[in-house]
N, C-alpha and C positions, 0 to 999 in steps of 0.2 A: 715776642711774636714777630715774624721776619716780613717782611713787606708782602711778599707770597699769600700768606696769612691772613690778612688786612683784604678788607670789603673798599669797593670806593662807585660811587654812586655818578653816572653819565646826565648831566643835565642838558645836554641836547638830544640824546637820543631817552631820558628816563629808565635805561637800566644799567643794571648794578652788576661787578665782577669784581672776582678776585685775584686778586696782584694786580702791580703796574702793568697797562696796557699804551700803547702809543696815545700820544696827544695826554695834552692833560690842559689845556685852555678849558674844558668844559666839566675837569674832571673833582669830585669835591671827594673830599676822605682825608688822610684812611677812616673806616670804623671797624673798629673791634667784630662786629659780628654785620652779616647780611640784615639782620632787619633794621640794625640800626643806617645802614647805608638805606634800607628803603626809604626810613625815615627821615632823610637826607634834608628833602625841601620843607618840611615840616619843622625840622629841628632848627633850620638856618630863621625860620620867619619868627618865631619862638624867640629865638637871640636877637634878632633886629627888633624885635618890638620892647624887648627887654632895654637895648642899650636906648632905642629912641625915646622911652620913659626916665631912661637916665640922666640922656640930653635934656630933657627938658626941667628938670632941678637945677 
């Protein structure tokens, strides 16, 4: 899949394009397909609550 390809989800502005666009401080991706970049902030809080249960073993 070539970067073209690839979804990447805007966490200051909350929407989602495909291929690299300018800036990327705000930018989280790539993902395989648009809904998974919808899923973007969802999937990031899912993983920090995951490692933060880890931290704490």
């Amino acid at each position: 899949m070539s970067e073209n390809e690839q979804w990447y989800y805007d966490s200051a502005t909350g929407e989602v394009s495909q291929g690299k666009q300018e800036g990327f401080l705000d930018r989280m991706g790539p993902y395989p397909t648009r809904e998974a970049a919808e899923d973007a902030i969802a999937t990031a809080k899912e993983r920090n609550k995951a490692w933060d249960e880890e931290d704490e073993k």
